[in-house]
RODO-2510 file (C-alpha; in nm, 4 decimals, decimal comma):
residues 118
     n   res          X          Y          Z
     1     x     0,0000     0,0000     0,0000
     2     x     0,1297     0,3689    -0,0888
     3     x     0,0519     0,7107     0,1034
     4     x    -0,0321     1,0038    -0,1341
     5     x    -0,0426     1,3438    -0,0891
     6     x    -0,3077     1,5028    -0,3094
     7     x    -0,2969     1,8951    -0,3471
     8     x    -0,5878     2,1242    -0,4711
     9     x    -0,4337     2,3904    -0,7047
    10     x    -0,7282     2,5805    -0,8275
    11     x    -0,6358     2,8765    -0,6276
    12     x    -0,3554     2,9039    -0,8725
    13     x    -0,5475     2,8828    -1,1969
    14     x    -0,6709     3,2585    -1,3263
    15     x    -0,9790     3,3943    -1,2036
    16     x    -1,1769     3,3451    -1,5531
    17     x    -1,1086     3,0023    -1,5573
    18     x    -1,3674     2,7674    -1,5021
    19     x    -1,2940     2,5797    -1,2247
    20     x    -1,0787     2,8328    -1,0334
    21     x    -1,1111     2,8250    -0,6597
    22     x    -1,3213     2,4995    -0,6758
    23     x    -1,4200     2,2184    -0,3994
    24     x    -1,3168     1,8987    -0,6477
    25     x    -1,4977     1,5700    -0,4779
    26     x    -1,2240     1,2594    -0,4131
    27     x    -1,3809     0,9243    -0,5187
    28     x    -1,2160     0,6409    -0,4006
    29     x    -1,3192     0,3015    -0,2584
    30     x    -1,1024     0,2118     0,0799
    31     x    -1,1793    -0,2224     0,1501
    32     x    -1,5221    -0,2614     0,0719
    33     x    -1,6365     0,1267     0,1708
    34     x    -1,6667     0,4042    -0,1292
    35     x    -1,5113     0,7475     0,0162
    36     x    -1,5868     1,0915    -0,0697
    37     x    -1,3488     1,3507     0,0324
    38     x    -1,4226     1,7071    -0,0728
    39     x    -1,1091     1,9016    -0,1147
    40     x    -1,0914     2,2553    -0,0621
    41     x    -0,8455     2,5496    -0,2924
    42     x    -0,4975     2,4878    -0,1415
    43     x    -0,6035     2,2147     0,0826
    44     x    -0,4099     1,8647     0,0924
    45     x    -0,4425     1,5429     0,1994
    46     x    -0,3243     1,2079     0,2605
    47     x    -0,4668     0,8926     0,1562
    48     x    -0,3439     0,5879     0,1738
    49     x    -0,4035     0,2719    -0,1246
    50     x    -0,2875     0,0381    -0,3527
    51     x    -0,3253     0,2531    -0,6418
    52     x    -0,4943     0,6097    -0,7548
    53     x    -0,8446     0,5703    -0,8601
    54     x    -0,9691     0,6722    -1,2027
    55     x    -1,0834     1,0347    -1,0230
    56     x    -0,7740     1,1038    -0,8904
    57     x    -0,6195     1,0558    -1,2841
    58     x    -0,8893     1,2669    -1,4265
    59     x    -0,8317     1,5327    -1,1908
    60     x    -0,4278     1,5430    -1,2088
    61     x    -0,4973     1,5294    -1,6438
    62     x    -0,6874     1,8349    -1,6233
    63     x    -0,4516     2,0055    -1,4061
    64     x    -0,6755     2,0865    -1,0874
    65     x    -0,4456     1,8388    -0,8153
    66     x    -0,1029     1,7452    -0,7820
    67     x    -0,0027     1,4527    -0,6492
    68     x     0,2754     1,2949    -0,4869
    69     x     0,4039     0,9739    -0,3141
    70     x     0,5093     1,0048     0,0607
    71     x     0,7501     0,7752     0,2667
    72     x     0,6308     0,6680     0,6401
    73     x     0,8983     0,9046     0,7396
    74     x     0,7709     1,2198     0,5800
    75     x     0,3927     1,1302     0,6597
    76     x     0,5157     1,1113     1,0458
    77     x     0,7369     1,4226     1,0150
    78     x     0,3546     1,5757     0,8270
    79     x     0,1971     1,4584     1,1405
    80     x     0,3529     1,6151     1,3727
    81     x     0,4048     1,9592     1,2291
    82     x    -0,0024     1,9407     1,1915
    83     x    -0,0645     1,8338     1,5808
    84     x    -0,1599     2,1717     1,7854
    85     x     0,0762     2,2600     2,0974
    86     x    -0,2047     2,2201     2,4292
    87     x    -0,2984     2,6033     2,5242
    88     x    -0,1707     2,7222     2,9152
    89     x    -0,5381     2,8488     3,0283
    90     x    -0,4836     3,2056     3,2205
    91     x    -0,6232     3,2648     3,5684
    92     x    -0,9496     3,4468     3,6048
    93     x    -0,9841     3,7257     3,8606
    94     x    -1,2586     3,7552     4,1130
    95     x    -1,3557     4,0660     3,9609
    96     x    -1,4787     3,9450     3,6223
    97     x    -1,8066     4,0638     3,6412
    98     x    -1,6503     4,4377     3,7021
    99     x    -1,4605     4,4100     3,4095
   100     x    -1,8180     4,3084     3,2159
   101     x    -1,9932     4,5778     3,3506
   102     x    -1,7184     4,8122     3,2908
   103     x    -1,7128     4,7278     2,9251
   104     x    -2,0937     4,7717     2,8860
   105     x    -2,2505     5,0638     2,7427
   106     x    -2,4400     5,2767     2,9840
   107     x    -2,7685     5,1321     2,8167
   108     x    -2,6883     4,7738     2,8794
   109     x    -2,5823     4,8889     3,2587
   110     x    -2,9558     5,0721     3,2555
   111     x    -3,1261     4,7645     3,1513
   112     x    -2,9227     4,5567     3,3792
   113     x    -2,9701     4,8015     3,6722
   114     x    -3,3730     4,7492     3,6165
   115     x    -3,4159     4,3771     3,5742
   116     x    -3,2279     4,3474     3,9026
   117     x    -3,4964     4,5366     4,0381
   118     x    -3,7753     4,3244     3,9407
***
């Protein structure tokens, strides 16, 4: 089995152009199951199996994708570039719901001020 990558260049065809900028559809059976993929301008994606399908031909012909065979190696290295770094959360302060009412406009304090009264 081989790993493609499979790279949606329409953003780089000219704006008259047909199919510039375009979502192509990715037909391709995996085992027994049919997969779509929808593949967005500049997008890629990697797919691994035995050989490209028939859609994947027609779309490389025409010029719209470019494909390419991957190693394990560079499909790991791909994989871990693409894996987000956890965020640190930032204590709150006590006083958050100063700060909200600080930021309000006097309106939004006035209706505030007179559903609290209810």
């Amino acid at each position: 089995m081989n790993t493609y990558k499979i790279t949606n260049t329409t953003h780089l065809l000219g704006k008259r152009d047909f199919k510039a900028n375009s979502i192509l559809d990715i037909e391709y059976i995996n085992g027994l199951m049919k997969q779509n993929i929808k593949l967005k301008p500049n997008e890629s994606v990697y797919i691994t199996i035995n050989s490209l399908p028939i859609s994947i031909h027609k779309l490389r012909v025409n010029g719209l994708v470019t494909v390419m065979e991957v190693s394990q190696e560079e499909l790991n290295e791909s994989i871990l570039k693409s894996t987000p770094k956890p965020k640190v959360k930032q204590e709150s302060n006590e006083t958050g719901d100063e700060d909200k009412k600080n930021n309000l406009s006097k309106k939004q304090q006035q209706s505030m001020r007179i559903r609290n009264k209810k």
